[in-house]
C-alpha positions as CSV (number, residue, x, y, z in Angstrom):
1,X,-17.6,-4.6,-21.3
2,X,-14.7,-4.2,-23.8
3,X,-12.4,-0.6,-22.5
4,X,-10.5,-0.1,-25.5
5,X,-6.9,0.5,-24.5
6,X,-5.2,1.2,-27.6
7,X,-2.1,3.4,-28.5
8,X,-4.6,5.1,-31.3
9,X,-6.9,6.3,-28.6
10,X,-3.8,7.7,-26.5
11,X,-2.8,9.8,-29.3
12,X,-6.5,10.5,-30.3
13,X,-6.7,12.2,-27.0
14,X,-3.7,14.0,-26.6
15,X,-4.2,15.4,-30.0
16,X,-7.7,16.2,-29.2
17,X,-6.7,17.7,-25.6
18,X,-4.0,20.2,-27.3
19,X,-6.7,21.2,-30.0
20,X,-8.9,22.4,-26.8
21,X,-5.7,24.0,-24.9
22,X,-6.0,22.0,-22.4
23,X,-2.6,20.6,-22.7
24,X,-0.7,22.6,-20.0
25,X,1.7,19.9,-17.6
26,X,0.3,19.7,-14.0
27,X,2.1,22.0,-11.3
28,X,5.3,20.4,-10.1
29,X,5.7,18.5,-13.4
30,X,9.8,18.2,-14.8
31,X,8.9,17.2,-18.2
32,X,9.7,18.7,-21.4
33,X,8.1,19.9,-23.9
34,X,9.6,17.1,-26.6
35,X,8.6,14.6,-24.4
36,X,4.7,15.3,-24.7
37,X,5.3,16.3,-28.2
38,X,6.5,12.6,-28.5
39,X,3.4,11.5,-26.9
40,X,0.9,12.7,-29.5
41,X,2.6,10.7,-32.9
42,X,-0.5,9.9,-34.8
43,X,-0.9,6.3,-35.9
44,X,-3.0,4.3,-38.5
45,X,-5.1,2.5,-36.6
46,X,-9.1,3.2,-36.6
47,X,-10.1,5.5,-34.7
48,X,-13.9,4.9,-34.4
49,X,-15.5,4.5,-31.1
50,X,-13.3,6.9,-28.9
51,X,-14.9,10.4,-28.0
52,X,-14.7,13.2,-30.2
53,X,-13.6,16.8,-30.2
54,X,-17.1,17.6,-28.8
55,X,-17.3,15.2,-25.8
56,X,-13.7,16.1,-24.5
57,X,-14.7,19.5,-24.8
58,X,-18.3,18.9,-23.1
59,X,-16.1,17.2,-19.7
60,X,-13.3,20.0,-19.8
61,X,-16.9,21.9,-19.8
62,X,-17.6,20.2,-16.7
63,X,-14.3,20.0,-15.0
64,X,-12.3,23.2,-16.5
65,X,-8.2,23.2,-15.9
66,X,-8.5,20.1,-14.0
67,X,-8.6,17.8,-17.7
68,X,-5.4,17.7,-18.9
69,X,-2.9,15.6,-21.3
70,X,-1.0,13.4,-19.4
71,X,2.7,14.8,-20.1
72,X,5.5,12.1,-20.5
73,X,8.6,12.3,-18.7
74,X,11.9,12.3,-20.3
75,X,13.8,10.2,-18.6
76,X,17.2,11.0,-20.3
77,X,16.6,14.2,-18.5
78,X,19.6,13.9,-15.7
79,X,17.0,15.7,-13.0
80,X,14.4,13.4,-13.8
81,X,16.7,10.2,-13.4
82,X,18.2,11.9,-9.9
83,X,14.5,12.5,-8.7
84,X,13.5,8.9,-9.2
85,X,14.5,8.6,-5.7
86,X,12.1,10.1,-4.5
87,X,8.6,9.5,-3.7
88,X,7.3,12.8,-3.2
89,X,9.0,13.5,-7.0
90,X,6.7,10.5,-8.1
91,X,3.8,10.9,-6.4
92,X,3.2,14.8,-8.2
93,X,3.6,12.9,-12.0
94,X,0.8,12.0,-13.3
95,X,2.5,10.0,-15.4
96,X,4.0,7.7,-12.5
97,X,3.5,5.3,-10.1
98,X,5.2,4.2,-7.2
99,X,6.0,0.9,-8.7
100,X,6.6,1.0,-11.9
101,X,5.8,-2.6,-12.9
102,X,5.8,-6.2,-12.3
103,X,7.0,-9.5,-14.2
104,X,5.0,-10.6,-17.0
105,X,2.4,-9.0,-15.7
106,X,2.0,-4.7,-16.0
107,X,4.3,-2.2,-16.5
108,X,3.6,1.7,-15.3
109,X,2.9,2.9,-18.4
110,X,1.1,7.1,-19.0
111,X,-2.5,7.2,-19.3
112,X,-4.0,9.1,-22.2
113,X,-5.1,11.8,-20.2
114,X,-6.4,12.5,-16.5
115,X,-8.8,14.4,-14.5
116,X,-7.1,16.4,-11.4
117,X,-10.0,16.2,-9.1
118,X,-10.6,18.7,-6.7
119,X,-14.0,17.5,-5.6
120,X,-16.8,15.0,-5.5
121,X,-18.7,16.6,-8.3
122,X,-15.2,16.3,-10.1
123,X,-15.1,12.5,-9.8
124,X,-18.5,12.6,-11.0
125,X,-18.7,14.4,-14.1
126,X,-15.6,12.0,-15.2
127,X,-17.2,8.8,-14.1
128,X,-20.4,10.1,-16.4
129,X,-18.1,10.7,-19.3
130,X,-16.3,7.8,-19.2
131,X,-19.4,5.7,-18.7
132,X,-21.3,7.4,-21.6
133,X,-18.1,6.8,-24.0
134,X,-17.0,3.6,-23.1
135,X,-13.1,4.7,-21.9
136,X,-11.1,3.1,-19.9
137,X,-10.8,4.8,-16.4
138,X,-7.7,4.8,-13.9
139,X,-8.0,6.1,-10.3
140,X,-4.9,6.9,-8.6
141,X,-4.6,8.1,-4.9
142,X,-1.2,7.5,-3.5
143,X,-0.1,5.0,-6.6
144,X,1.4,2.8,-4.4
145,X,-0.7,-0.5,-6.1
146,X,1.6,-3.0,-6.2
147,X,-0.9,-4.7,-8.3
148,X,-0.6,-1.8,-10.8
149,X,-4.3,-0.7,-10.0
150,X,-3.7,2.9,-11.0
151,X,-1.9,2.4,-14.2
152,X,-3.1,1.9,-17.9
153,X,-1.9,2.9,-21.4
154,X,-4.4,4.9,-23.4
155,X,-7.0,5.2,-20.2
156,X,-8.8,8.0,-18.6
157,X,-6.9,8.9,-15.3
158,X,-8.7,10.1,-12.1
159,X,-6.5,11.1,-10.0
160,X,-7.1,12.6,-6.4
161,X,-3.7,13.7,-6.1
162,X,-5.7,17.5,-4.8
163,X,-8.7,16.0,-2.4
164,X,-6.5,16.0,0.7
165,X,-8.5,18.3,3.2
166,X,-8.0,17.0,6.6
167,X,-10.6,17.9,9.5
168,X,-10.6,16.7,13.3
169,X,-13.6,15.6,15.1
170,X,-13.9,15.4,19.1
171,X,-17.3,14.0,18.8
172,X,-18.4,12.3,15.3
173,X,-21.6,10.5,14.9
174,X,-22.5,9.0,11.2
175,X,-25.2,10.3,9.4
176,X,-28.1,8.6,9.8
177,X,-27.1,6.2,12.7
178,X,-28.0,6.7,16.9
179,X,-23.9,5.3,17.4
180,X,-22.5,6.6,20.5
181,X,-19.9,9.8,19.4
182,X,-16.4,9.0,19.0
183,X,-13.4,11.1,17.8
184,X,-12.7,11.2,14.7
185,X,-10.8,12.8,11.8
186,X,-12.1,13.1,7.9
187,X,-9.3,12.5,5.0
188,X,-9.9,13.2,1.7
189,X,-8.7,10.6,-0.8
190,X,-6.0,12.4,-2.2
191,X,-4.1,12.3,1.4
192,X,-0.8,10.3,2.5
193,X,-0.6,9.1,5.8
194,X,2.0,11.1,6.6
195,X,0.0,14.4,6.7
196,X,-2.5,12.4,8.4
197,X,-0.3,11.3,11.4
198,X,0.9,15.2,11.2
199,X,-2.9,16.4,11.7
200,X,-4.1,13.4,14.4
201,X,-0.8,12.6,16.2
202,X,2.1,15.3,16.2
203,X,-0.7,17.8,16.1
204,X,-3.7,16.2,18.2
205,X,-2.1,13.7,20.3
206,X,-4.1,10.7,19.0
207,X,-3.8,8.1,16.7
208,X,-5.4,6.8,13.1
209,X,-4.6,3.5,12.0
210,X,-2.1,3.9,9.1
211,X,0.5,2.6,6.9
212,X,3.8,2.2,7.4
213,X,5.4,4.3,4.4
214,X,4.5,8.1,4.9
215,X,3.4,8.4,0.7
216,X,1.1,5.6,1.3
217,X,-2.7,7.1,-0.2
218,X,-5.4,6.8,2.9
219,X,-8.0,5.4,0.2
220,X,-6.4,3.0,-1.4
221,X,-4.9,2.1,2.1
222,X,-8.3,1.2,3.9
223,X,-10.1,0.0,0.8
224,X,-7.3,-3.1,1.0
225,X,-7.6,-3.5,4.7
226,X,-4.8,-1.7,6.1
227,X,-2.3,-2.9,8.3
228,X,0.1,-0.7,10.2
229,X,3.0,-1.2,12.6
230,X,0.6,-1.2,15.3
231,X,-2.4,-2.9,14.0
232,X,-2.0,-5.9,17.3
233,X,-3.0,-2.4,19.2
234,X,-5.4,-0.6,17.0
235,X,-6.7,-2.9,14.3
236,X,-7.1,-2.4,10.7
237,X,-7.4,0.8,8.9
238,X,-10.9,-0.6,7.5
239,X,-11.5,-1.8,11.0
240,X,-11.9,1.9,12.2
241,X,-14.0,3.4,8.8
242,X,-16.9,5.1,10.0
243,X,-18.1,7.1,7.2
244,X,-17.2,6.8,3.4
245,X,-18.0,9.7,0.4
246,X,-18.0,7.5,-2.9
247,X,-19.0,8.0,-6.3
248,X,-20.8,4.5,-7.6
249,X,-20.9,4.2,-11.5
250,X,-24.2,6.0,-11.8
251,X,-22.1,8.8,-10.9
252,X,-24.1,9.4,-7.6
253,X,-22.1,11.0,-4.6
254,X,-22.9,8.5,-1.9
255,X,-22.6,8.9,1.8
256,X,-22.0,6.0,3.4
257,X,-21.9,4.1,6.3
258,X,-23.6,1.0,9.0
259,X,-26.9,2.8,8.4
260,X,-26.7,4.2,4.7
261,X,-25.9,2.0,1.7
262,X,-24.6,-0.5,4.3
263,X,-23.9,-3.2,2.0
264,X,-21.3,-0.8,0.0
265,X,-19.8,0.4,2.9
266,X,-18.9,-3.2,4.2
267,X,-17.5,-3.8,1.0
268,X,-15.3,-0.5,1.5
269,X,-13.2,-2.4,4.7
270,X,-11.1,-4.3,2.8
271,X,-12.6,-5.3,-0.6
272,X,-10.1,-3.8,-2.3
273,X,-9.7,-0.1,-4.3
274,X,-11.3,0.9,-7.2
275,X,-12.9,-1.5,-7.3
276,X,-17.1,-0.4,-5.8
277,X,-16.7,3.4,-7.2
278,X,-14.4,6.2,-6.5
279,X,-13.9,7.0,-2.9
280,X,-13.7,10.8,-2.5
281,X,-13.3,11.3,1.6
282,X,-12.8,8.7,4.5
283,X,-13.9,9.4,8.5
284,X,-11.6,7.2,10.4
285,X,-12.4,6.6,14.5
286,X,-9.2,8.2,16.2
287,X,-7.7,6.6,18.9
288,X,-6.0,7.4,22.6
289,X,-1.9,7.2,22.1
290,X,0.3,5.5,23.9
291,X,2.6,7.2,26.0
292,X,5.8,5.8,23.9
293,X,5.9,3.9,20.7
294,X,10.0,2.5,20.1
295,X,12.4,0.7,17.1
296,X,14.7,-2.1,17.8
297,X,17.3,-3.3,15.4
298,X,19.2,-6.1,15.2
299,X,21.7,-7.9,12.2
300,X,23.2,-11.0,13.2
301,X,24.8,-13.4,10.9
302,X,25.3,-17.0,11.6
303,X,28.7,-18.2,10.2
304,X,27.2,-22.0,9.5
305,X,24.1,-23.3,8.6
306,X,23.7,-25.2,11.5
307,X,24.4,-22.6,13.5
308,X,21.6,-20.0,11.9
309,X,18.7,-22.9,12.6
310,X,19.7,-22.9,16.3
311,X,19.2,-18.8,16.1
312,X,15.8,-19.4,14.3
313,X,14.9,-21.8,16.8
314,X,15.8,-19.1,19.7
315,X,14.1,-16.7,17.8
316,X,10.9,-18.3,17.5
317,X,11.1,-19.5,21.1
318,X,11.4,-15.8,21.6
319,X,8.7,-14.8,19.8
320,X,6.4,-16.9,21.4
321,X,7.2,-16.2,25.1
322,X,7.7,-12.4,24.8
323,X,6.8,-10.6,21.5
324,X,3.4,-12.4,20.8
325,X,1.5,-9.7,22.3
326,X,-0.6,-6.5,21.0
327,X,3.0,-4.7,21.8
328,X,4.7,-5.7,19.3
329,X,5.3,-5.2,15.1
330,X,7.2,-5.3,12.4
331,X,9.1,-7.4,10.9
332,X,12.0,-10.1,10.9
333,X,13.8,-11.2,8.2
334,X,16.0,-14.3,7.9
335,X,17.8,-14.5,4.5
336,X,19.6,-17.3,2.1
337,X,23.3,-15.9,3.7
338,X,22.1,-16.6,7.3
339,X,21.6,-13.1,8.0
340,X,18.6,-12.5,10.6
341,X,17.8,-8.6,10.9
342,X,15.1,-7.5,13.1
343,X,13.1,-4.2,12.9
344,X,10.5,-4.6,15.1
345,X,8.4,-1.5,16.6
346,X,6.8,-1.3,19.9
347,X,4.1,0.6,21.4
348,X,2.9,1.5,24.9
349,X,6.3,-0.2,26.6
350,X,9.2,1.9,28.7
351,X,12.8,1.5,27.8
352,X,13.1,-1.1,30.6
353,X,10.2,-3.5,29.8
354,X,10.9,-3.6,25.9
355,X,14.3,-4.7,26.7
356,X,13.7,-7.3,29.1
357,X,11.5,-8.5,25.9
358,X,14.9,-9.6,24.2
359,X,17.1,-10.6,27.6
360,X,16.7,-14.9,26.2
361,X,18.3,-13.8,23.0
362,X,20.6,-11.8,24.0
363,X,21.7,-14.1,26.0
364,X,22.0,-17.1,23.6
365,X,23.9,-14.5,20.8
366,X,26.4,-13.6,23.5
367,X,26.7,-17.2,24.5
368,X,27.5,-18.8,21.1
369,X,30.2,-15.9,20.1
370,X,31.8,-18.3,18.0
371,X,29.3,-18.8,16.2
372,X,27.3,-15.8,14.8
373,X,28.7,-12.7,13.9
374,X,27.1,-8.6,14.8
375,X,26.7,-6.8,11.8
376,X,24.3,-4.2,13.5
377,X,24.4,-4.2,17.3
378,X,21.2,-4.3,19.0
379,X,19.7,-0.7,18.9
380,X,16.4,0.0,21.2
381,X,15.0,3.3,20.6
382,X,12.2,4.4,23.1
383,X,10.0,8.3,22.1
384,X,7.3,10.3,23.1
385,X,4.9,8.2,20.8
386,X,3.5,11.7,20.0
387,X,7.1,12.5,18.2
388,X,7.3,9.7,15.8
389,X,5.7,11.6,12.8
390,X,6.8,14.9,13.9
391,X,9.6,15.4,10.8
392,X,11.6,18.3,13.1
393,X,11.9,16.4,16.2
394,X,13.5,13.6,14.3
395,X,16.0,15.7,12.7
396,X,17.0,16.9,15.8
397,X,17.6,13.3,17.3
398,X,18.5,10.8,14.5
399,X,18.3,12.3,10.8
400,X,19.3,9.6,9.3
401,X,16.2,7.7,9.4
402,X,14.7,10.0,7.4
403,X,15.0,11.5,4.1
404,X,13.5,14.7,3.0
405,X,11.8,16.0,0.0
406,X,14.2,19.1,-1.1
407,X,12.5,20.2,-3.8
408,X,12.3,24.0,-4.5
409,X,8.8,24.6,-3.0
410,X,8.0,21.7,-1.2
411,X,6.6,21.6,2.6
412,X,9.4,21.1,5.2
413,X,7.2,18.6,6.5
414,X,7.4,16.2,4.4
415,X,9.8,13.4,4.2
416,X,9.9,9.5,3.9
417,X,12.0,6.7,6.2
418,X,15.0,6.4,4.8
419,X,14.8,2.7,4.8
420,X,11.9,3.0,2.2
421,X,13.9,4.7,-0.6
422,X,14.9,1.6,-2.5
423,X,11.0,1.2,-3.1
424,X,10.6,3.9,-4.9
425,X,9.8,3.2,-8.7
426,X,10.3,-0.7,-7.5
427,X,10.0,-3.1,-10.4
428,X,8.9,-6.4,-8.8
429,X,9.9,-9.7,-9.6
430,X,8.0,-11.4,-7.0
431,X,5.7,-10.7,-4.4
432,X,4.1,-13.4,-2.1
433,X,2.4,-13.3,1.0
434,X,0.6,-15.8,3.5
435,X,-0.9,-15.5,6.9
436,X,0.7,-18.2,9.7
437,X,-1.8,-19.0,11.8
438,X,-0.6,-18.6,15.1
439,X,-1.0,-22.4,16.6
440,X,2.2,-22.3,14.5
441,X,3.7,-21.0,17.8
442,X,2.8,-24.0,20.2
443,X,5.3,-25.5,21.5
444,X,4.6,-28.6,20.0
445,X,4.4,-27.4,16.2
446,X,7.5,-24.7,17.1
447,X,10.1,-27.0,15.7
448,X,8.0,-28.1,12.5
449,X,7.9,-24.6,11.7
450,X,11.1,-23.2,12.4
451,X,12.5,-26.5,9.8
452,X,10.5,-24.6,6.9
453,X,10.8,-21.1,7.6
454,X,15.0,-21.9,7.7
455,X,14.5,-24.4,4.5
456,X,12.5,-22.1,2.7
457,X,15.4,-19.7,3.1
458,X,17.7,-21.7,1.4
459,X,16.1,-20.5,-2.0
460,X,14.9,-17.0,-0.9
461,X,15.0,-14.8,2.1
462,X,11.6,-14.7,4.2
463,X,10.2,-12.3,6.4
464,X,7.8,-12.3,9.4
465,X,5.4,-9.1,9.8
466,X,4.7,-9.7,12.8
467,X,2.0,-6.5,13.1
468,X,0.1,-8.2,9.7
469,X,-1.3,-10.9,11.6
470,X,-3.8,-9.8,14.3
471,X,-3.2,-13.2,16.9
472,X,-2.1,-12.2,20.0
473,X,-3.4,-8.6,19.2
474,X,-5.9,-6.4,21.8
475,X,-9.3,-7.5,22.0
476,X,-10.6,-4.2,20.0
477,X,-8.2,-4.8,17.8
478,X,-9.4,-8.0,16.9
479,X,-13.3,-7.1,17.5
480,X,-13.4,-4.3,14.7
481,X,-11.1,-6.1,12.1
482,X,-13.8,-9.0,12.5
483,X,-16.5,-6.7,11.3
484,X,-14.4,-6.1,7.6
485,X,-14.3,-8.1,4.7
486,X,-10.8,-9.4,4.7
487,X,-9.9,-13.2,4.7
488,X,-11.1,-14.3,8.3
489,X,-7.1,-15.9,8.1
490,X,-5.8,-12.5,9.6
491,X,-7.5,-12.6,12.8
492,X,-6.1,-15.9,13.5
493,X,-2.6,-15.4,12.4
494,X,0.4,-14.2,14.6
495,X,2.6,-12.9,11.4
496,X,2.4,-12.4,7.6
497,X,4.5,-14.2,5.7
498,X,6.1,-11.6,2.7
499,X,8.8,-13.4,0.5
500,X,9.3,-10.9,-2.4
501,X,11.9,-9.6,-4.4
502,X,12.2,-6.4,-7.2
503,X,14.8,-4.2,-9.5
504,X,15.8,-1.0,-10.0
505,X,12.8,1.3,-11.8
506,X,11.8,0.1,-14.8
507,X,9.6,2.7,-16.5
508,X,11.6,2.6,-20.0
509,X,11.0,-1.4,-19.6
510,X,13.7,-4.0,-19.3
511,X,16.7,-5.0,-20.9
512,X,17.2,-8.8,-21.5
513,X,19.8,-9.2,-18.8
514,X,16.9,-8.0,-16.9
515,X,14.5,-10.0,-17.8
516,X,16.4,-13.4,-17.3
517,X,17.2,-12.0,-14.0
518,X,13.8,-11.1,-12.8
519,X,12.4,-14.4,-13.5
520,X,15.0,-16.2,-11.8
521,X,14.3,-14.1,-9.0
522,X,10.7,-15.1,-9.6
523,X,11.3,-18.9,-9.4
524,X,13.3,-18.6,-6.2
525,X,10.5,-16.9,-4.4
526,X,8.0,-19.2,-6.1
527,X,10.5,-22.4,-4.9
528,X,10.7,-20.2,-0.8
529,X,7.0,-19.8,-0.8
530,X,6.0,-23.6,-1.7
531,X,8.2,-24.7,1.1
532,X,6.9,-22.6,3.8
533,X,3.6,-23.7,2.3
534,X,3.8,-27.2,3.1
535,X,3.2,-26.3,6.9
536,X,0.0,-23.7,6.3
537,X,-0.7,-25.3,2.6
538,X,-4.7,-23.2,2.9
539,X,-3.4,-19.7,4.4
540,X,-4.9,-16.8,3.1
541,X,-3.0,-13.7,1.1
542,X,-3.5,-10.0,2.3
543,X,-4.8,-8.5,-1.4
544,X,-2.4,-5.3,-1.3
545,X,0.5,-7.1,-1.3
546,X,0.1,-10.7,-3.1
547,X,1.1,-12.1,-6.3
548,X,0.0,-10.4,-9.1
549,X,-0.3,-13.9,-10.8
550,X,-2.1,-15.8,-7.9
551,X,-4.6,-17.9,-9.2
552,X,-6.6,-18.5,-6.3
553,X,-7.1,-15.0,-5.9
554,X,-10.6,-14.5,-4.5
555,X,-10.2,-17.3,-1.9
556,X,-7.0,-16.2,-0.5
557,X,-7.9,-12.7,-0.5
558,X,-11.4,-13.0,1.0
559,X,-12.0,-15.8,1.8
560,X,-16.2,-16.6,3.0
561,X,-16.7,-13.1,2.0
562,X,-15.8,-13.1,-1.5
563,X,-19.2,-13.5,-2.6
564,X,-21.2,-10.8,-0.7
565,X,-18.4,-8.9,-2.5
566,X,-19.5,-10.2,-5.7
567,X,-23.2,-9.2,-4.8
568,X,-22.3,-5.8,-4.0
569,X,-20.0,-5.1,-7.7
570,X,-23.2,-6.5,-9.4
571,X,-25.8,-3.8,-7.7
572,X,-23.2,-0.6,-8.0
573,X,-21.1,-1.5,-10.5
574,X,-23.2,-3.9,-13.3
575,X,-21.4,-3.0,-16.2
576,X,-17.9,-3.0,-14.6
577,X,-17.0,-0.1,-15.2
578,X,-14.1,-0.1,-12.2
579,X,-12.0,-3.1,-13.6
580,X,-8.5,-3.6,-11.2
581,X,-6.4,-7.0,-11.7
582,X,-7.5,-8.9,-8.8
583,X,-10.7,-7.1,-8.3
584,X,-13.7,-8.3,-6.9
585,X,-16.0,-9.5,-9.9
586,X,-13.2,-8.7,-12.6
């Protein structure tokens, strides 16, 4: 089905929306007046097809203040350009996303208008109207798709930005079922991980499998599988969904689960976001926490070539003895300047035990002075794992891992690692990823693949997430992760491969110098990836972060699954109404 897209429409709206009053910028919006004034430029183009005066009026009807005109930012504005930093600042814009494009392929660009849900019924009465009048819709969540899932000019925005209740369970059994009770907690869609961790772990003393970044959006999260630093431990996000609240195409608010609309709710761990309907609340399984959870950090750099394969090599020997264990996650990254830097985290170990974890290569760095340089002595840090989310308690002990939103108004609680502040607005130039199974490990095959991971260097730097491949993980962790739809490659794979590469924000678009650099960038990783290939040429890709121009998308993704996924789009969705790049039946 044809979603018409066009600038006429956008303006069609917005004119439409002011006629109604319904104008008025979301709460916590910076933009001006002349920039949504600039927004609503009538062109010459027909107009027929798009709703009318009457329909919009008929949803606002339905949905009150919550319909509104999406406002454009000014971005000439010097407190708009300083709060670009931020991704608390772009997750309250309607008119943003986290990234804000990718290289001849999307660029964030403001819907026409959007829906501010505050509940199911919300979510419902837009999915009717935009079903009845053939418009494009958008759902946003966190925004974080690198994919640009939540972003399209001239569309209908749903955004869950306000669904964010949180609510604890000791003892939760899904409707319908005879499953043994478990504890839980319930998200709404609109909720970031780090208000979940604040609710399930500094609050409750348990954990949820999350993301990483604390803006990350728990739907969108789970919906792609959802691998966390601890995921060798705990699993996938999807691998612990008990419950699901959607609204399917028909506009019916679904309650799903193992014993209700089963099919669906399979296709909820890990077949990717908006993709089956609009996902209103999660119930997650909660799990027992570990008495510490830790950092390490590392920056060596090898003053030859020669000298940085032999550090690979002890690396990987490393790895393999010690670190390829449920443990351990994170990442390592070995660059094209024969830098390795390792951030790793570490759950359920004492200061003592973690350490002894790097003893080998400690000893080989101090052994070969003259050959390798310290650019960031080895750190281990070792906390209460119940303090790792808790915002105050890291202020108090090392503030500068964090940053925090500053904003007149906004919660004290909420912040974002400091580390993760060049992501924000991201333009990417590259993204690829591949799962390395772990037989890559053996000793015999150790060498082969230490060769490629240093040769594929030479074009672009590569890193190992070691926490994104679920080998060597718990046996629960692996058990529940089976039972999702992701490419079976994950279960069988000690580390993800992520070779990628991005700009400064680019929401005004790029300037030629820009453009030549970005796909130069682009070849490099393209050149990297094909290297590391030649050792695991059929690995699988994790959906939320791979190349937004892979063409072997549904195999790498999914893998034997892809087609029950197809199945399930067809009975929920038949006239595709939920259309993301890289989306199941799309």
């Amino acid at each position: 089905m044809d979603r018409k897209t066009t600038h006429t429409g956008t303006a069609l709206l917005r004119r439409t929306l002011l006629k109604i009053g319904a104008a008025l910028p979301f709460r916590g919006t910076t933009a001006t007046e002349s920039a949504a004034r600039a927004g609503t430029r009538p062109d010459s183009q027909n107009l027929n097809g798009w709703p009318d005066e009457a329909a919009w009026k008929s949803l606002r009807a339905e949905v009150g203040d919550r319909l509104s005109a999406v406002v454009a930012l000014d971005f000439t504005d010097p407190h708009v350009a300083k709060q670009l930093s931020s991704p608390f600042f772009i997750r309250d814009q309607a008119a943003l996303t986290q990234s804000s494009g990718w290289i001849d392929g999307w660029q964030s660009t403001p819907g026409a208008c959007a829906v501010r849900a505050r509940s199911a019924s919300d979510v419902a009465a837009t999915i009717r109207f935009a079903s009845q009048h053939n418009v494009r819709l958008v759902i946003k969540g966190g925004g974080h798709s690198y994919l640009g899932g939540s972003n399209a000019a001239g569309s209908l925005l749903l955004w869950t930005r306000d669904m964010n209740d949180i609510v604890l369970h000791d003892r939760f059994i899904p409707a319908g079922t005879h499953a043994a009770p478990v504890p839980a907690v319930s998200l709404g869609s609109g909720c970031i991980w780090l208000d979940a961790y604040n609710a399930v772990t500094t609050g409750a003393g348990r954990y949820v499998q999350g993301g990483g970044c604390t803006t990350v959006g728990v739907a969108g999260f789970v919906q792609g599988g959802g691998f966390g630093s601890f995921s060798k431990q705990y699993g996938t996000g999807a691998g612990s969904l008990l419950e699901a609240e959607i609204v399917t195409a028909d506009s019916r608010i679904r309650t799903v689960n193992a014993a209700q609309d089963s099919d669906l709710f399979q296709a909820l761990k890990g077949g990717g976001g908006g993709t089956f309907g609009v996902v209103t609340r999660l119930t997650l399984q909660t799990h027992d926490l570990p008495a510490t959870f830790g950092l390490v950090h590392w920056q060596i750099r090898a003053r030859s070539d020669q000298s940085f394969h032999r550090l690979l090599t002890a690396f990987v020997d490393v790895c393999a003895g010690h670190l390829f264990s449920r443990h351990w996650g994170e990442q390592a990254r070995a660059g094209s300047d024969n830098r390795l830097e390792i951030f790793m985290t570490l759950q359920g170990l004492d200061t003592q035990t973690a350490r002894s974890c790097w003893h080998d290569l400690e000893n080989f760095v101090s052994g070969n002075m003259q050959d390798y340089e310290i650019e960031a002595p080895f750190a281990l840090t070792v906390l209460p794992a119940r303090r790792l989310w808790d915002g105050n308690w890291l202020r108090r002990h090392n503030p500068s891992l964090i940053m925090t939103d500053t904003r007149p108004g906004s919660s004290p609680d909420h912040w974002w690692w400091a580390g993760n502040t060049e992501e924000a607005g991201t333009f990417w130039h590259g993204y690829q990823s591949m799962w390395l199974p772990a037989s890559l490990l053996d000793r015999q095959q150790r060498a082969a693949f230490t060769e490629a991971w240093f040769a594929s260097t030479r074009h672009w730097p590569v890193s190992l997430h070691f926490n994104k491949g679920l080998a060597g993980g718990s046996d629960d962790a692996i058990l529940r992760s089976r039972d999702t739809v992701m490419n079976p490659d994950a279960l069988g794979a000690f580390a993800l491969a992520i070779i990628a590469g991005e700009g400064k924000p680019a929401y005004t678009g790029l300037s030629e110098k820009d453009l030549i650099k970005a796909r130069s960038v682009q070849e490099k990783i393209q050149q990297a990836s094909a290297r590391l290939r030649q050792i695991a040429p059929v690995a699988g890709s994790y959906i939320s972060e791979s190349d937004y121009h892979l063409t072997d998308w549904q195999q790498a993704c999914w893998g034997t699954h892809y087609e029950q996924l197809l199945q399930v789009k067809h009975r929920y969705d038949p006239k595709g109404l939920f259309t993301v790049h890289h989306g199941v039946g799309t």
